[in-house]
Kinemage of the C-alpha trace (Angstrom):
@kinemage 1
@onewidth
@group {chain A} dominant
@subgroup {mainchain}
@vectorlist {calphas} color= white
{ca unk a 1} P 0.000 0.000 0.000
{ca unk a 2} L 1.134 3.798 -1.009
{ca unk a 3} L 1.814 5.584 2.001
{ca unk a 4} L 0.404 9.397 1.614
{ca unk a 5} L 2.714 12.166 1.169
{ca unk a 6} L 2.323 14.267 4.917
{ca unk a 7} L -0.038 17.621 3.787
{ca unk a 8} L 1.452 20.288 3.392
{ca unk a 9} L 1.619 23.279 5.358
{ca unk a 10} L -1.611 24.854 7.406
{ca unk a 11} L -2.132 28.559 7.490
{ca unk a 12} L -3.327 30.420 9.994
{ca unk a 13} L -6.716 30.877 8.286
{ca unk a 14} L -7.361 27.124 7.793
{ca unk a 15} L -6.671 26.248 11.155
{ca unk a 16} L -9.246 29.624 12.080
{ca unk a 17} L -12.015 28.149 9.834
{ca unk a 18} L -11.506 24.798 11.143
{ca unk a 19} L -11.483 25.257 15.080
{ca unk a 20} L -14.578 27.503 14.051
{ca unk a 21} L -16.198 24.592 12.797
{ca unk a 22} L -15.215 22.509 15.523
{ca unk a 23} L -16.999 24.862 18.001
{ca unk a 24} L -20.210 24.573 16.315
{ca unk a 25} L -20.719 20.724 15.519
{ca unk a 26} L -18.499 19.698 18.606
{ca unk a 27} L -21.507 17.434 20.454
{ca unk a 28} L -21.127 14.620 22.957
{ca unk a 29} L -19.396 15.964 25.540
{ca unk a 30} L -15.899 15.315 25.887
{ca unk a 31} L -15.328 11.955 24.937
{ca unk a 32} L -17.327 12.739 21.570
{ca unk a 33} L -15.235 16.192 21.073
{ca unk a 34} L -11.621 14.454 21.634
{ca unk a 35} L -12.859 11.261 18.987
{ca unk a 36} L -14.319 14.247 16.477
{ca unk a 37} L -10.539 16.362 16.594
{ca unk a 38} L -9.021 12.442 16.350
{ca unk a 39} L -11.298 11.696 13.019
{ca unk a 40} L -10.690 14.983 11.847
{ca unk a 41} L -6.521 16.018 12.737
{ca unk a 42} L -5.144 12.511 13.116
{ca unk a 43} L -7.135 10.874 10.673
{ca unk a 44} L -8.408 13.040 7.752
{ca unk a 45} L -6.228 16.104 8.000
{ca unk a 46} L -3.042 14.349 9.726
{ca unk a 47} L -1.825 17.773 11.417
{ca unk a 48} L -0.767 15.632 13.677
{ca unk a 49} L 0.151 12.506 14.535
{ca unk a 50} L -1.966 9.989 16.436
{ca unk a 51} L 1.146 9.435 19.361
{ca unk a 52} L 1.590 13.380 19.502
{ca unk a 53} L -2.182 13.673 19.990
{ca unk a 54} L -2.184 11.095 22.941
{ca unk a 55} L 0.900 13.036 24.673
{ca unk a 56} L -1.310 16.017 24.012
{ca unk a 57} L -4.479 13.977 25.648
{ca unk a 58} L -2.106 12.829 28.623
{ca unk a 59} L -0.921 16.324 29.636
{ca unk a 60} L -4.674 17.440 29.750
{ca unk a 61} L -6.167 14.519 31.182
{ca unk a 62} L -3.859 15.312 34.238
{ca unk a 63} L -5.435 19.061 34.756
{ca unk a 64} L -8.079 20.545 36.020
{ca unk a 65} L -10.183 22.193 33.394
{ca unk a 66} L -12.106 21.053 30.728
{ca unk a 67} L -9.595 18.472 29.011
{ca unk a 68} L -11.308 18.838 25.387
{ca unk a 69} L -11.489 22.572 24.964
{ca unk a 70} L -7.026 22.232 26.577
{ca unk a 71} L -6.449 19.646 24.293
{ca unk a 72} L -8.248 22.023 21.601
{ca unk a 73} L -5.574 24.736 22.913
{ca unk a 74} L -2.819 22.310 23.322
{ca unk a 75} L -2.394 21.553 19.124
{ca unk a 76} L -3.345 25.174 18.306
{ca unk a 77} L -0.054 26.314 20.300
{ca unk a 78} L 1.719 23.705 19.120
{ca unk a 79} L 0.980 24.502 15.810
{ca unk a 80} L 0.704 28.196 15.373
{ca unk a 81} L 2.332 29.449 18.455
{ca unk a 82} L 0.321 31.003 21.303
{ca unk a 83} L -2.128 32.896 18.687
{ca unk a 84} L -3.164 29.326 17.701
{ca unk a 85} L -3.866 28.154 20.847
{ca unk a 86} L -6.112 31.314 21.967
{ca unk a 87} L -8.050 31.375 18.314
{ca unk a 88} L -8.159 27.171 19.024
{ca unk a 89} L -9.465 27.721 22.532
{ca unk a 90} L -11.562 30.727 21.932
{ca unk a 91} L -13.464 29.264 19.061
{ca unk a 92} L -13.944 25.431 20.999
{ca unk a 93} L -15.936 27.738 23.204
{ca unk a 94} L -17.329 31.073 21.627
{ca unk a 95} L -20.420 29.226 19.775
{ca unk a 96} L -21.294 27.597 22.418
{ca unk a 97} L -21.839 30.884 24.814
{ca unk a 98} L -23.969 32.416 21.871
{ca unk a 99} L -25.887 29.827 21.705
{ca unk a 100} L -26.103 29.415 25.722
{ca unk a 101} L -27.121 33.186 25.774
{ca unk a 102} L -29.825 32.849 23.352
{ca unk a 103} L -31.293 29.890 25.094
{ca unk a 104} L -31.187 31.246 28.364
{ca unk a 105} L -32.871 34.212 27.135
{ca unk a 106} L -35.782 32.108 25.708
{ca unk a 107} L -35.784 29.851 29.519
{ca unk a 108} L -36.405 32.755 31.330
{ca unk a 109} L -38.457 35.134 28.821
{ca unk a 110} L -40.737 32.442 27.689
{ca unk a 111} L -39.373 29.497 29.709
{ca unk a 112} L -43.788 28.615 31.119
{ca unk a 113} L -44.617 28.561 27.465
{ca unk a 114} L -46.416 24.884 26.845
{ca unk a 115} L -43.553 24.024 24.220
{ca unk a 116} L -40.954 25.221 25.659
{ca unk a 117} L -42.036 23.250 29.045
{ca unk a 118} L -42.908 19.885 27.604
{ca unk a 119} L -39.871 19.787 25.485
{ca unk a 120} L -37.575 20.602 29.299
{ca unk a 121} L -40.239 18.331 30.981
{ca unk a 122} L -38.562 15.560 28.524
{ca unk a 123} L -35.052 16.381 28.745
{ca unk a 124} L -34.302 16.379 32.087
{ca unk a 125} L -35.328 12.598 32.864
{ca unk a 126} L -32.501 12.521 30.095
{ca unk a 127} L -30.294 13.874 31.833
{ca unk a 128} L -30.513 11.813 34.700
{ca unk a 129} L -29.524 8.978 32.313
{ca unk a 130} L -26.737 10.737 30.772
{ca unk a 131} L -24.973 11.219 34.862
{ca unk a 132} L -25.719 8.105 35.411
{ca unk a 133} L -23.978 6.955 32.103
{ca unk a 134} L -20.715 9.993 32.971
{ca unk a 135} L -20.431 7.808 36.207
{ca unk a 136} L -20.162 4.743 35.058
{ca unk a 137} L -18.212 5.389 31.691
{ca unk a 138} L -15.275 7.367 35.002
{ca unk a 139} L -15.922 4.524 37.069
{ca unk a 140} L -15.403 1.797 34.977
{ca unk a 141} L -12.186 3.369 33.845
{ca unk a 142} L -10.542 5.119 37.072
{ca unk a 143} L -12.163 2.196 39.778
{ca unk a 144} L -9.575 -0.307 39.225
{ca unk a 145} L -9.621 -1.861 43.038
{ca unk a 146} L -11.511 -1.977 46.505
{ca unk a 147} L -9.183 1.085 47.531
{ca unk a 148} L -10.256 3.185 44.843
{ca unk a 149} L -14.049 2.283 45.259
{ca unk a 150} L -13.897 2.694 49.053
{ca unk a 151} L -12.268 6.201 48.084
{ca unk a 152} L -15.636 6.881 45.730
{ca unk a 153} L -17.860 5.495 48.395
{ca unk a 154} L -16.514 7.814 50.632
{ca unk a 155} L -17.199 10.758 48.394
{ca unk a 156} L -20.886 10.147 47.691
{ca unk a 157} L -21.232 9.475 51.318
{ca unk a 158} L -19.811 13.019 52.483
{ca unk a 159} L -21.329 15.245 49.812
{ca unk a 160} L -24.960 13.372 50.177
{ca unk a 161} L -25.186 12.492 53.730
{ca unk a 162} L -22.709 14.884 55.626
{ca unk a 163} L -23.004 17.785 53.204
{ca unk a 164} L -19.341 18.091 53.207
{ca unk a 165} L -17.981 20.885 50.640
{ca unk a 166} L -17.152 19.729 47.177
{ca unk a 167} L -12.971 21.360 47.442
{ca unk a 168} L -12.911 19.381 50.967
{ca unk a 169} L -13.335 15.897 49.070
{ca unk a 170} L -11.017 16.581 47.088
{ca unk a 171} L -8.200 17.888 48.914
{ca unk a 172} L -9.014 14.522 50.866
{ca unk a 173} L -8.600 12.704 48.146
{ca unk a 174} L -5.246 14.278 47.203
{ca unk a 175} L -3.854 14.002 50.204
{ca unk a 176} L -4.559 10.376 50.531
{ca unk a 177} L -3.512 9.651 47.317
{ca unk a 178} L -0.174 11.604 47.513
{ca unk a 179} L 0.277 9.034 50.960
{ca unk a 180} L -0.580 6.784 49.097
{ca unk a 181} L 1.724 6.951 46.346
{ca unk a 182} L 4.526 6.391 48.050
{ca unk a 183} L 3.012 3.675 50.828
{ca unk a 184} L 1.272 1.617 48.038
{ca unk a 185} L 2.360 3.446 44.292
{ca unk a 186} L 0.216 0.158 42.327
{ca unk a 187} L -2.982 0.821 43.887
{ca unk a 188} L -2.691 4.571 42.350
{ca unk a 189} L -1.411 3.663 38.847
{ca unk a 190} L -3.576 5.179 36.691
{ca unk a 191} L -5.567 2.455 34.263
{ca unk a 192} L -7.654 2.624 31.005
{ca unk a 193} L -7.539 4.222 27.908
{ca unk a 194} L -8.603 7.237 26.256
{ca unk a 195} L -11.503 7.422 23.333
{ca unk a 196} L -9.160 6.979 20.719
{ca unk a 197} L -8.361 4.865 17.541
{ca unk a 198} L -4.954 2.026 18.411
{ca unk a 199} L -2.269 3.503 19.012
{ca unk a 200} L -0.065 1.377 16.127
{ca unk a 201} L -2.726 2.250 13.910
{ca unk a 202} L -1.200 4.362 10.921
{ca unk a 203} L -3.215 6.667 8.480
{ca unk a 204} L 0.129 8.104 6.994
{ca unk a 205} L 2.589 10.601 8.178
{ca unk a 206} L 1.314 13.921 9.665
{ca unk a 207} L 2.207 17.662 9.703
{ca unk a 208} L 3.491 17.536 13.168
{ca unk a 209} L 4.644 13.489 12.878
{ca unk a 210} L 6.405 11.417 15.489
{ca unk a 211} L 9.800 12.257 14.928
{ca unk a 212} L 8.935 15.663 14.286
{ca unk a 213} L 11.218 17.903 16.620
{ca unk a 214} L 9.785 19.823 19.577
{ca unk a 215} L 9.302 23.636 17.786
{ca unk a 216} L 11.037 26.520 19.594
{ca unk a 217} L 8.016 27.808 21.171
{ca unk a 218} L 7.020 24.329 23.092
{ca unk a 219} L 10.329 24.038 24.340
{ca unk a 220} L 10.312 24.484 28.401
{ca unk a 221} L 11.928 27.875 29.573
{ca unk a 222} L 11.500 28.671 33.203
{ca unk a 223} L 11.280 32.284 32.299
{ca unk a 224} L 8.598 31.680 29.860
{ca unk a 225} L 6.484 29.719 32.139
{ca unk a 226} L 6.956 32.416 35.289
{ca unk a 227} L 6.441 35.275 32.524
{ca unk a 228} L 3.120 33.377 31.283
{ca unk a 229} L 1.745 32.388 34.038
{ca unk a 230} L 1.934 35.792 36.247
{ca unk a 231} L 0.785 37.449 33.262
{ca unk a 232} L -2.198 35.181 33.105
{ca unk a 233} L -3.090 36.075 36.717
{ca unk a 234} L -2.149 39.339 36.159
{ca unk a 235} L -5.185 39.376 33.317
{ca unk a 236} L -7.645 37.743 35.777
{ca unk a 237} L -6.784 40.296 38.643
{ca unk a 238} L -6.987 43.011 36.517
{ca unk a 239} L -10.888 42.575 34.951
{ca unk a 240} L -11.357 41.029 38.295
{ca unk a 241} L -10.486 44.813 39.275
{ca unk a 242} L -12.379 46.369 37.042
{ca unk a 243} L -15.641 44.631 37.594
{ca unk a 244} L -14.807 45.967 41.537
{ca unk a 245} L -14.263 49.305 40.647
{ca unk a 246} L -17.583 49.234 38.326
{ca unk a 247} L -20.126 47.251 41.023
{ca unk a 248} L -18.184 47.210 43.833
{ca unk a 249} L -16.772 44.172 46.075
{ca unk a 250} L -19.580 42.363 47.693
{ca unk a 251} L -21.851 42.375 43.923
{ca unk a 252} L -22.610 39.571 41.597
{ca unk a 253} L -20.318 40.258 38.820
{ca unk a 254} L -17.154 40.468 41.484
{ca unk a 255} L -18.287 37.255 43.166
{ca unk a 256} L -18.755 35.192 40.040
{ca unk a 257} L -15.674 36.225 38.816
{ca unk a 258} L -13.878 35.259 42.228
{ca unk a 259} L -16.278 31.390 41.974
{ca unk a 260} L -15.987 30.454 39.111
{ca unk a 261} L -11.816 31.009 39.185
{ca unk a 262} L -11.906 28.603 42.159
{ca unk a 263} L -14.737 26.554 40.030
{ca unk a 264} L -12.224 26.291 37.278
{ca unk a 265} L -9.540 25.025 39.836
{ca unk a 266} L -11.774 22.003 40.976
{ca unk a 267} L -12.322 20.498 37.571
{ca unk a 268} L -11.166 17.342 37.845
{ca unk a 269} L -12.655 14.648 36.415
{ca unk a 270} L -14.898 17.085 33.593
{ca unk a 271} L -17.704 19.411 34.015
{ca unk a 272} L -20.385 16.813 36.214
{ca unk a 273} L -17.699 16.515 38.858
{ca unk a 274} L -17.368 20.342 39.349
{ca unk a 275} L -21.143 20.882 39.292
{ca unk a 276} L -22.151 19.970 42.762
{ca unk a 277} L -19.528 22.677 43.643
{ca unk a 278} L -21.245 25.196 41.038
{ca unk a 279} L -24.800 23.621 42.412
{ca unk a 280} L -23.554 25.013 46.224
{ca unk a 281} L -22.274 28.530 45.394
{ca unk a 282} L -24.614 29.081 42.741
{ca unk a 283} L -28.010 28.248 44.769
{ca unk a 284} L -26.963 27.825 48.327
{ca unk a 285} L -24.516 30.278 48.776
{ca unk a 286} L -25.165 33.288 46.632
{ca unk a 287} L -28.674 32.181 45.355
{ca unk a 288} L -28.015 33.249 42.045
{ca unk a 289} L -30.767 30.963 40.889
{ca unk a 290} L -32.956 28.066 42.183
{ca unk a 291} L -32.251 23.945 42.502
{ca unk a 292} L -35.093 23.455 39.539
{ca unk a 293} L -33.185 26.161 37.211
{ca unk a 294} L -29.775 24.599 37.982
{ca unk a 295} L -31.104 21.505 36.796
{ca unk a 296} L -33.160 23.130 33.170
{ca unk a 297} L -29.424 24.766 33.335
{ca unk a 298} L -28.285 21.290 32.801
{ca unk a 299} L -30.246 20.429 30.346
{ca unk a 300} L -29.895 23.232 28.279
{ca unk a 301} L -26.305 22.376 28.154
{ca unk a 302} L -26.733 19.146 27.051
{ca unk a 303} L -28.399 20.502 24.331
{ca unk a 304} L -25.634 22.709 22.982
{ca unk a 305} L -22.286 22.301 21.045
{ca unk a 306} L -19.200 22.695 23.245
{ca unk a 307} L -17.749 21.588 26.872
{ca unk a 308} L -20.279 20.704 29.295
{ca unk a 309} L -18.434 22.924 31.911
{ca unk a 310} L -20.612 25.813 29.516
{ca unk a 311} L -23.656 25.637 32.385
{ca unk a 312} L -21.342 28.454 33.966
{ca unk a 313} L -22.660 30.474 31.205
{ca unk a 314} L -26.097 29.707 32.158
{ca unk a 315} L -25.542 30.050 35.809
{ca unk a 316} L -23.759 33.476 34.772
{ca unk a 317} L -27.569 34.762 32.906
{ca unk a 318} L -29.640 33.617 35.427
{ca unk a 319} L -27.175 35.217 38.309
{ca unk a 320} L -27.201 38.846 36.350
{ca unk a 321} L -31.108 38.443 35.130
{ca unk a 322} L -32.000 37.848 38.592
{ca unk a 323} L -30.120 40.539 40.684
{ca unk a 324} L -30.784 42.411 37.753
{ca unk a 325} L -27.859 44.677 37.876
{ca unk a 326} L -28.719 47.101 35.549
{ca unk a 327} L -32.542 47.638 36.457
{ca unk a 328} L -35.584 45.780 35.856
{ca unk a 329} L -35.584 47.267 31.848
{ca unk a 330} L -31.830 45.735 31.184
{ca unk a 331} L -32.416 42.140 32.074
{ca unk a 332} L -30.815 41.109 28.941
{ca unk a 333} L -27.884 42.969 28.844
{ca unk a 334} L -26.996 41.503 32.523
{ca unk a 335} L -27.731 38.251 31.713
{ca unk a 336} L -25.822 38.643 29.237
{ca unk a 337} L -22.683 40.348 30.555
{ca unk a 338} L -23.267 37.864 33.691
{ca unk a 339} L -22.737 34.937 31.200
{ca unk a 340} L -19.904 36.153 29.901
{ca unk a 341} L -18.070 37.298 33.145
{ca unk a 342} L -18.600 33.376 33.917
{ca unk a 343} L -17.546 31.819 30.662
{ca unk a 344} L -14.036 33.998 30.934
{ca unk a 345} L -13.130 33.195 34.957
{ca unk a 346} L -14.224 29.627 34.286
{ca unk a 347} L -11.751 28.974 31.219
{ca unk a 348} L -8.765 31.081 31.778
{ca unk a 349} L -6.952 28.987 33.705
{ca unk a 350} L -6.831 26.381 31.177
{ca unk a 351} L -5.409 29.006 28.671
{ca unk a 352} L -2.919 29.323 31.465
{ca unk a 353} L -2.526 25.554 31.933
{ca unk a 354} L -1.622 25.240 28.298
{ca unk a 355} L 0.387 27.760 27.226
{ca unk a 356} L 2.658 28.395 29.998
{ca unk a 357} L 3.003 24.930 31.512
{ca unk a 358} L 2.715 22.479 29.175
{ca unk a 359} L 6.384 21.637 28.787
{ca unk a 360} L 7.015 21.173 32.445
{ca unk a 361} L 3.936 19.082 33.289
{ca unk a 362} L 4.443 16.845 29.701
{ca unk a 363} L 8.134 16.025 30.597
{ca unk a 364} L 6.844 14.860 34.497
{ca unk a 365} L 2.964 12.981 33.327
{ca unk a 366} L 4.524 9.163 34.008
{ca unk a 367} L 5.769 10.489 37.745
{ca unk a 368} L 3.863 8.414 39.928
{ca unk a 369} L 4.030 10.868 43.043
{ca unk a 370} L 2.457 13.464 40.494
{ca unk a 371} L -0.739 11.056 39.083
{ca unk a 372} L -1.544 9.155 42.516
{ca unk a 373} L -3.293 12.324 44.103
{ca unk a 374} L -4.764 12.904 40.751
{ca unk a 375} L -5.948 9.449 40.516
{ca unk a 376} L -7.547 9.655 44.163
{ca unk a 377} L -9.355 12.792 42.794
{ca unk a 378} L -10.658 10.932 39.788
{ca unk a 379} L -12.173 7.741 42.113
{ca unk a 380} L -13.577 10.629 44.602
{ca unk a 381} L -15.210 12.239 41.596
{ca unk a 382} L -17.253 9.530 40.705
{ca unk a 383} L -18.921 9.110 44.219
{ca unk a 384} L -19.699 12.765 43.885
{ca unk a 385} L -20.834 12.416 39.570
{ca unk a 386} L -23.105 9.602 41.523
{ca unk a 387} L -24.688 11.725 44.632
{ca unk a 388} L -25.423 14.442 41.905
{ca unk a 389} L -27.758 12.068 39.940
{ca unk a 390} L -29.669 11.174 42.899
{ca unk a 391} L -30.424 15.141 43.363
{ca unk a 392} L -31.401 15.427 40.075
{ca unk a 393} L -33.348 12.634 39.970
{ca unk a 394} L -35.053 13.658 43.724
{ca unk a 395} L -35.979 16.724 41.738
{ca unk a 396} L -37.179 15.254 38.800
{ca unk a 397} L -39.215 12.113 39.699
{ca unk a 398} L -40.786 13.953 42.518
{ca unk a 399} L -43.672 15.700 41.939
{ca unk a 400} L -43.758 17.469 45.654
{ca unk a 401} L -40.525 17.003 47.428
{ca unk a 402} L -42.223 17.170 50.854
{ca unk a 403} L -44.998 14.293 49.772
{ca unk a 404} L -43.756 11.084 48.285
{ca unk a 405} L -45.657 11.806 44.993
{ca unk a 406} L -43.853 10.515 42.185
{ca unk a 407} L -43.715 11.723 38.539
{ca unk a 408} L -44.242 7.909 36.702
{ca unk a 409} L -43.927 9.694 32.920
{ca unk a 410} L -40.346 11.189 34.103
{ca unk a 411} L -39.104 7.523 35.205
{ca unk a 412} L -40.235 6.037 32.620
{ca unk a 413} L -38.097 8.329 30.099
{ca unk a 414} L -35.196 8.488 32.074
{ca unk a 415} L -35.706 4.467 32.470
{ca unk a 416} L -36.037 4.482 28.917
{ca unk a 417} L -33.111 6.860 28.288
{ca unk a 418} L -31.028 5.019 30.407
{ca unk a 419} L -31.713 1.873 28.507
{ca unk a 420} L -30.804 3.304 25.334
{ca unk a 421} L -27.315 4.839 26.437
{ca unk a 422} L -26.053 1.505 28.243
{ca unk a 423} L -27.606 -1.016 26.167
{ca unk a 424} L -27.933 0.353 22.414
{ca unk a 425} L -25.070 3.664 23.162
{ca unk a 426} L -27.166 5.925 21.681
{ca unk a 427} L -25.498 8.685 20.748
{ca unk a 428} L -26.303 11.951 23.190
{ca unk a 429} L -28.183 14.137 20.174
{ca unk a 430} L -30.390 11.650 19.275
{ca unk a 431} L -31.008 10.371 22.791
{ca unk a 432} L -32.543 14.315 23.945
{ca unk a 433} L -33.998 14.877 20.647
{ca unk a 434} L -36.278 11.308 21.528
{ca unk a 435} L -36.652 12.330 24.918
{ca unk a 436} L -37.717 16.117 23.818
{ca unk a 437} L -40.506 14.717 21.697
{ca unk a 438} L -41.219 12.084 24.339
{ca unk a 439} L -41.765 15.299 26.868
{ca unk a 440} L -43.619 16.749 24.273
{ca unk a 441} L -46.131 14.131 24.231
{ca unk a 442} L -46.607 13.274 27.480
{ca unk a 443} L -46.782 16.966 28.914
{ca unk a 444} L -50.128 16.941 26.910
{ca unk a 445} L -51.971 14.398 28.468
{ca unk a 446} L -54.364 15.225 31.132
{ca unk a 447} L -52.633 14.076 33.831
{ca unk a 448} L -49.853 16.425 33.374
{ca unk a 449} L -52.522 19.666 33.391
């Protein structure tokens, strides 16, 4: 067989218009995003080569953050310097909070419209399936012995029973695993394998191939990461100041920017482990918005191109539409400014993460003393992925949460849902869309009225 000729070289532009693309068709949460840029950059394009794209994967899997929207940022850097990466990042993202803002907009303006209910009154159910199934698919990869599990039962039991804050579990876990790393290093080897094609699998050489030399730019400089990285903060303090100096301290705007930096910090193990974390500061804590709008929030999300961590954007609208910052006649405008303070304080850190440390953190990934507390986190965050199904599904197969009145129709879909994504793997589009028109239906009947 004729091995291809590797393509030649990518512009700028080509790598703008495709990362735009990306951002709007870029479904399935992150396991679907990181097979779509494998199809598409190892595979079809070959900008890169399928071993370079697992290092890539690696380095982000290890990080807090949204791992497909850094490994998004990861190959634009590599490729186009630290423009690519922010156009890569930016546009992985950007579609998604346009789109967030628009539905948001149409929750809260028209959100008791019949439609618009029955189609939400169909989706959530779903989205008890689809936790459910983000549990399991962690679990099944990260639980790997009784240590690990008793570390996950652990978790669910402190954030359901004891109430215990989400960034206490997992500094637990950390520390334990960071112990245990160096009593017992095999019981914290990390296991499993990433939603990929084989690794000896070969579709030709790439653009950036195996053998292809480390460019200038990715090579690690201690000055470049201390420059990067306090210029990062330095960005964050600074609108962080501004939005201060605007509203004042003790506002909205200032304390979502402050959350949702810590928010971004805690993101380990993808956007379902962070939410009960988002679900306390959001509705306990600053009461931004209420449990049942945290949970259309979610569905919403599931809904839309882009990283799942994206319900900050929603969280962001509700937070500025409720306080209404700008007077009762500007909802939209703070929603929409509230959504956008969220988006930025949630995801730059991981611009930081990329672009400043990847060299350091890449050369130090197979160190177990580094990946045992990370692998404690990633058992803990399954307990707590677990405990934040069963409050979704108190909320959504109850029809009074003081009176054990249950909501049949909504178990049935999410039983039917949940069916479908274990048994048949349904992909997550079609699976809502089926459950939307499901809602649909049943929200008619007479004993929904």
């Amino acid at each position: 067989m004729t091995i291809p000729a590797p393509p030649g070289t990518v512009s700028l532009s080509q790598a703008f218009r495709f990362w735009l693309k990306l951002g709007f068709i870029s479904f399935g949460g992150p396991a679907g995003q990181i097979a779509m840029m494998h199809a598409e950059l190892v595979e079809k394009r070959r900008w890169i080569s399928e071993q370079r794209f697992l290092h890539a994967l690696n380095y982000c899997m290890l990080l807090p953050g949204p791992e497909a929207t850094q490994l998004a940022v990861y190959i634009g850097w590599l490729m186009h310097r630290m423009r690519g990466g922010i156009i890569a990042g930016v546009l992985f993202v950007l579609p998604s909070l346009l789109i967030l803002i628009a539905l948001s907009w149409i929750y809260l303006a028209f959100g008791h419209v019949g439609l618009v209910a029955g189609i939400l009154y169909g989706i959530k159910p779903a989205v008890v399936a689809i936790v459910l199934a983000a549990a399991w698919r962690i679990g099944s990869r990260t639980l790997k012995n009784g240590w690990l599990i008793a570390i996950a039962t652990t978790a669910f039991l402190s954030i359901s029973l004891l109430h215990l804050p989400f960034p206490f579990i997992v500094l637990a876990a950390a520390l334990l695993g960071l112990l245990g790393g160096r009593i017992a290093p095999a019981i914290f080897k990390i296991g499993g394998g990433h939603p990929a094609s084989r690794s000896h699998a070969r579709f030709g050489p790439a653009l950036i191939d195996d053998d292809t030399p480390t460019p200038a730019h990715a090579l690690f400089s201690w000055g470049k990461l201390i420059g990067l990285t306090v210029f990062g903060i330095a960005l964050g303090a600074a609108v962080w100041g501004v939005l201060a100096a605007i509203f004042g301290v003790a506002t909205p705007m200032t304390q979502m920017g402050w959350f949702f930096t810590k928010a971004a910090m805690l993101t380990f193990g993808g956007a379902y482990a962070v939410l009960p974390y988002v679900y306390q500061g959001g509705v306990e804590t600053y009461q931004w918005l209420s449990a049942a709008q945290m949970i259309d929030g979610l569905a919403l999300g599931e809904t839309t191109p882009g990283p799942l961590i994206m319900i900050v954007a929603f969280v962001g609208f509700v937070g500025g539409w409720t306080k209404a910052i700008f007077g009762p006649d500007s909802l939209l405008i703070a929603g929409t400014l509230g959504a956008c303070v969220a988006t930025f304080f949630t995801f730059l850190p991981s611009f930081i993460f990329i672009l400043a440390g990847g060299p350091l953190v890449e050369s130090t990934r197979d160190n177990i003393r580094l990946t045992a507390p990370l692998t404690a986190i990633s058992a803990a965050v399954v307990g707590v992925i677990v405990s934040l199904a069963v409050f979704f599904a108190e909320h959504v197969f109850r029809l009074s949460l003081t009176l054990a009145q249950w909501d049949f129709a909504a178990i049935a879909i999410a039983a039917a849902a949940c069916i479908a994504l274990f048994r048949f793997k349904i992909g997550t589009i079609k699976l809502l869309l089926a459950c939307a028109i499901a809602g649909l239906v049943v929200s008619y009947f007479p004993w929904q009225s």
